[in-house]
MDTraj code that builds the backbone (N, CA, C; nanometers):
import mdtraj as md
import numpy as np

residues = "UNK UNK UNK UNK UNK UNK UNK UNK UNK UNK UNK UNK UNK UNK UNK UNK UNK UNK UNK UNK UNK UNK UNK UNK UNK UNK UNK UNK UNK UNK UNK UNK UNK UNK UNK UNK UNK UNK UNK UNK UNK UNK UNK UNK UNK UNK UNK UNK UNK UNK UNK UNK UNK UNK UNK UNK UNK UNK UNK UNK UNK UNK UNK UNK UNK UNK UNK UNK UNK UNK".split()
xyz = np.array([
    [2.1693, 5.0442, 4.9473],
    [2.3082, 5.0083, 4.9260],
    [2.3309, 4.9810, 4.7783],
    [2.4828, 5.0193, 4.7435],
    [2.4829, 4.9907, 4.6144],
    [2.5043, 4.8408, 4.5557],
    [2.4854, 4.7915, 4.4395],
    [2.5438, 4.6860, 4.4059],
    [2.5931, 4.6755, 4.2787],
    [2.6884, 4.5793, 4.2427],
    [2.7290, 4.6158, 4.1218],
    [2.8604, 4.6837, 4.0713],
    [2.8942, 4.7834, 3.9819],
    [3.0177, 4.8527, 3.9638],
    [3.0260, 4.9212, 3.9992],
    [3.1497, 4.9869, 4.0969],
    [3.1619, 5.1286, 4.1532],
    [3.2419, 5.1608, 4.0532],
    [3.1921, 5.3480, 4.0665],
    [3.1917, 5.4756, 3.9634],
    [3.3782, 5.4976, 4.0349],
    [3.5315, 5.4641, 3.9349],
    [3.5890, 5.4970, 4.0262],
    [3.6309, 5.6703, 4.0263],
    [3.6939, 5.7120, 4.1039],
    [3.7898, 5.8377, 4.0927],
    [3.9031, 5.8444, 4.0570],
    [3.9647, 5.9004, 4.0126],
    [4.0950, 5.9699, 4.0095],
    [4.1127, 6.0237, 4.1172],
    [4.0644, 6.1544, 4.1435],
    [4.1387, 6.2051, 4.2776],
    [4.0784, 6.1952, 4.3468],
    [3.9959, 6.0798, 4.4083],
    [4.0267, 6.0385, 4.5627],
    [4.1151, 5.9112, 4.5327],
    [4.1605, 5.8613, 4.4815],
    [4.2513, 5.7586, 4.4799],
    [4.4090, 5.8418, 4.4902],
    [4.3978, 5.9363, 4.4142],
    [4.5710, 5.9967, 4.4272],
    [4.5246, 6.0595, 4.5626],
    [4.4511, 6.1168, 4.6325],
    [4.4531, 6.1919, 4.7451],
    [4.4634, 6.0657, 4.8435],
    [4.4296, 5.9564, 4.8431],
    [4.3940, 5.8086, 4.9813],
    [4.5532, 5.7598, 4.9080],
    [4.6600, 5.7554, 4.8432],
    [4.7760, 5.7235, 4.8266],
    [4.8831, 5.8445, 4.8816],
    [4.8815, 5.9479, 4.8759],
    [4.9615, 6.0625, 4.9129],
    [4.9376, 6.1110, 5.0462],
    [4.8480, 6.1950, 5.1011],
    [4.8067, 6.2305, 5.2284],
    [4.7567, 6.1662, 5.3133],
    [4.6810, 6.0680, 5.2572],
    [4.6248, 5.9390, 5.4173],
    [4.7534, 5.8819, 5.4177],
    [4.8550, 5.8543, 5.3526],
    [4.9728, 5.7518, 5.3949],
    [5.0598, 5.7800, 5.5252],
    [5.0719, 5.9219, 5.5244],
    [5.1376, 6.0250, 5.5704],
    [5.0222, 5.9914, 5.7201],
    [4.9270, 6.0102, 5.7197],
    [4.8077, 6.0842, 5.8325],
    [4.8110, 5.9049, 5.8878],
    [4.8161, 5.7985, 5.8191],
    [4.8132, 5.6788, 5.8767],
    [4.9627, 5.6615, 5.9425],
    [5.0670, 5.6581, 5.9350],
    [5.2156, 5.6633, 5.9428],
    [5.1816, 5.6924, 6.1151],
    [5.1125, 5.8199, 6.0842],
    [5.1791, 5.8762, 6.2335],
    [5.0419, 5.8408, 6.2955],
    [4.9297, 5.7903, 6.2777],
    [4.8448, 5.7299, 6.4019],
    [4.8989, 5.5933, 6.4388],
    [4.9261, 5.5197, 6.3375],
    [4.9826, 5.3851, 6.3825],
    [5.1302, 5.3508, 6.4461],
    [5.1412, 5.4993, 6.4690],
    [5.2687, 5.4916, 6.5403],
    [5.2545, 5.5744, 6.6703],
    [5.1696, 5.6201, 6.6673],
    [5.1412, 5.6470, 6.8300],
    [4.9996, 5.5538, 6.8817],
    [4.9058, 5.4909, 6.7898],
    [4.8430, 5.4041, 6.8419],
    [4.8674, 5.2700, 6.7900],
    [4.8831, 5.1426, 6.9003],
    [4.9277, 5.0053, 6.8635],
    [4.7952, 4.9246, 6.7738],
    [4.7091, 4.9703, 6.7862],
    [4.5843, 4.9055, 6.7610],
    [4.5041, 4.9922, 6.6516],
    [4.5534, 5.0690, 6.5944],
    [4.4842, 5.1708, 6.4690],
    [4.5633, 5.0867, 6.3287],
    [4.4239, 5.0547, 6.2811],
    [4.4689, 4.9792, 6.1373],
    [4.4794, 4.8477, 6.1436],
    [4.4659, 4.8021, 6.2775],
    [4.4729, 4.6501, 6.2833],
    [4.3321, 4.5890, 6.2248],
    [4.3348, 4.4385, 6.1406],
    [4.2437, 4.4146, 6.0980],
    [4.1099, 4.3250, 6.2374],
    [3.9789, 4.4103, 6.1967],
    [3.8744, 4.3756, 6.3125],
    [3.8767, 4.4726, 6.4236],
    [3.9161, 4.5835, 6.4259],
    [3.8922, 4.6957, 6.5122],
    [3.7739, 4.7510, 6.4968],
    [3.7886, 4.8223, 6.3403],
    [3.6618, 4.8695, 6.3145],
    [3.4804, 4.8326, 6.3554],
    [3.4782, 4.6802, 6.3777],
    [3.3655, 4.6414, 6.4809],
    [3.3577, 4.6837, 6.6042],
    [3.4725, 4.6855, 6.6740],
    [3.4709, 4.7421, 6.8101],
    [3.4319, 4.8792, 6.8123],
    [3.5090, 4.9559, 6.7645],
    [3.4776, 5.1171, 6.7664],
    [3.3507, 5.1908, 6.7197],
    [3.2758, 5.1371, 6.5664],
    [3.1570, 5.1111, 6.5293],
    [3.1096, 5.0475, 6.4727],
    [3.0489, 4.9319, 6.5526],
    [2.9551, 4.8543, 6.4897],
    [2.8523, 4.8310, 6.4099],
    [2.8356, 4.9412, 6.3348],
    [2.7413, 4.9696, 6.2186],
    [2.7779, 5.0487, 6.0959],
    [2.8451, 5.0883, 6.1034],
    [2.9287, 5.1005, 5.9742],
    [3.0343, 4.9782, 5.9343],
    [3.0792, 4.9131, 6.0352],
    [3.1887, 4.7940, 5.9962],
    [3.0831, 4.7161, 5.9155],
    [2.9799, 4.6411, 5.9563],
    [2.9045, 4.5648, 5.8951],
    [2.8324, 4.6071, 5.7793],
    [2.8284, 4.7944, 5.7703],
    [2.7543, 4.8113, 5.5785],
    [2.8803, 4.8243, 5.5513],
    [2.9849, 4.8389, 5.5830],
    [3.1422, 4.8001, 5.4672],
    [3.1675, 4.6828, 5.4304],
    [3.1256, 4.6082, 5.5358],
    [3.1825, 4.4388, 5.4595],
    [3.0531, 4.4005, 5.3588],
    [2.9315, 4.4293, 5.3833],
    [2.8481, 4.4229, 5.3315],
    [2.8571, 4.4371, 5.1411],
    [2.8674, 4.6145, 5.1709],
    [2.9142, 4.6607, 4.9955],
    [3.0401, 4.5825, 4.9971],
    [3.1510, 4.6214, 5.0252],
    [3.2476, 4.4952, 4.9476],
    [3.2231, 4.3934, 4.8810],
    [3.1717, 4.3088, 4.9486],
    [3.0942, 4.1474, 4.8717],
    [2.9846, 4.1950, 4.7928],
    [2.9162, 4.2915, 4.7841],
    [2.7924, 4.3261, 4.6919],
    [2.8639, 4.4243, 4.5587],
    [2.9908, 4.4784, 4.5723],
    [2.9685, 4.5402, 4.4451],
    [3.1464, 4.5553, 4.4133],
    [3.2382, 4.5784, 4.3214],
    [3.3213, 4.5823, 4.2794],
    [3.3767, 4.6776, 4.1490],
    [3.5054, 4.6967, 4.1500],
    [3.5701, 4.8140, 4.0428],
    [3.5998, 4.7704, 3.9411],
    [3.5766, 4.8405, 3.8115],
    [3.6538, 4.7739, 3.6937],
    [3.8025, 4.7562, 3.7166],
    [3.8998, 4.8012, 3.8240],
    [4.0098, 4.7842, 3.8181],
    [4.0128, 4.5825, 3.8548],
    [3.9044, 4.5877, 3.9735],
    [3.8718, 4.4534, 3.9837],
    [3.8654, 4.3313, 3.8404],
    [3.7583, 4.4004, 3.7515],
    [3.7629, 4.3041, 3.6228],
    [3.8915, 4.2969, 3.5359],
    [3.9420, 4.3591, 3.5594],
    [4.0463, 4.4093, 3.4918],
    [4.1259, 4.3203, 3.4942],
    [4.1637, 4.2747, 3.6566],
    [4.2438, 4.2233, 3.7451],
    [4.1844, 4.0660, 3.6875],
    [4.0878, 3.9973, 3.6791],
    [4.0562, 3.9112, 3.6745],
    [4.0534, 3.8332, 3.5568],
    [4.0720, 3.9470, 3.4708],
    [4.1021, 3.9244, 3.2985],
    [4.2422, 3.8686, 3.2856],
    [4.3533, 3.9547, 3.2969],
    [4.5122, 3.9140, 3.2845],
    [4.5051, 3.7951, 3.4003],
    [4.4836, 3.7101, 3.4886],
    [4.4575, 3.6075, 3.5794],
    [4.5293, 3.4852, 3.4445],
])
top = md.Topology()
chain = top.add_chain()
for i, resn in enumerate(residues, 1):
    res = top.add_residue(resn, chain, resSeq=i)
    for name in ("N", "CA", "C"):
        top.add_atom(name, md.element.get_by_symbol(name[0]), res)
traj = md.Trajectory(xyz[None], top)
């Protein structure tokens, strides 16, 4: 697992703002329970736990960034 600074992108960040918005819109509107927070344990339980995992282990310079102007 990584730790530390994540390497960010450009385009997967403009692609997860433009087309997932769109592709989320219409699952959470035909499913009541897609996107709700704590699902992701239910459905798979082993990837939910290495996501929360890296989260708390590593962070973006947009993060320091953020913590500078504070």
């Amino acid at each position: 697992m990584k730790m530390g600074v994540r390497k960010p992108s450009i385009k997967r960040s403009i692609k997860a703002s433009t087309t997932g918005r769109a592709k989320r819109a219409v699952k959470s509107s035909i499913n009541p329970i897609y996107g709700k927070k704590g699902t992701g344990l239910l459905t798979n339980p082993k990837k939910s736990v290495y996501n929360k995992a890296y989260k708390k282990s590593s962070f973006s310079l947009i993060d320091v960034i953020a913590k500078l102007f504070k």
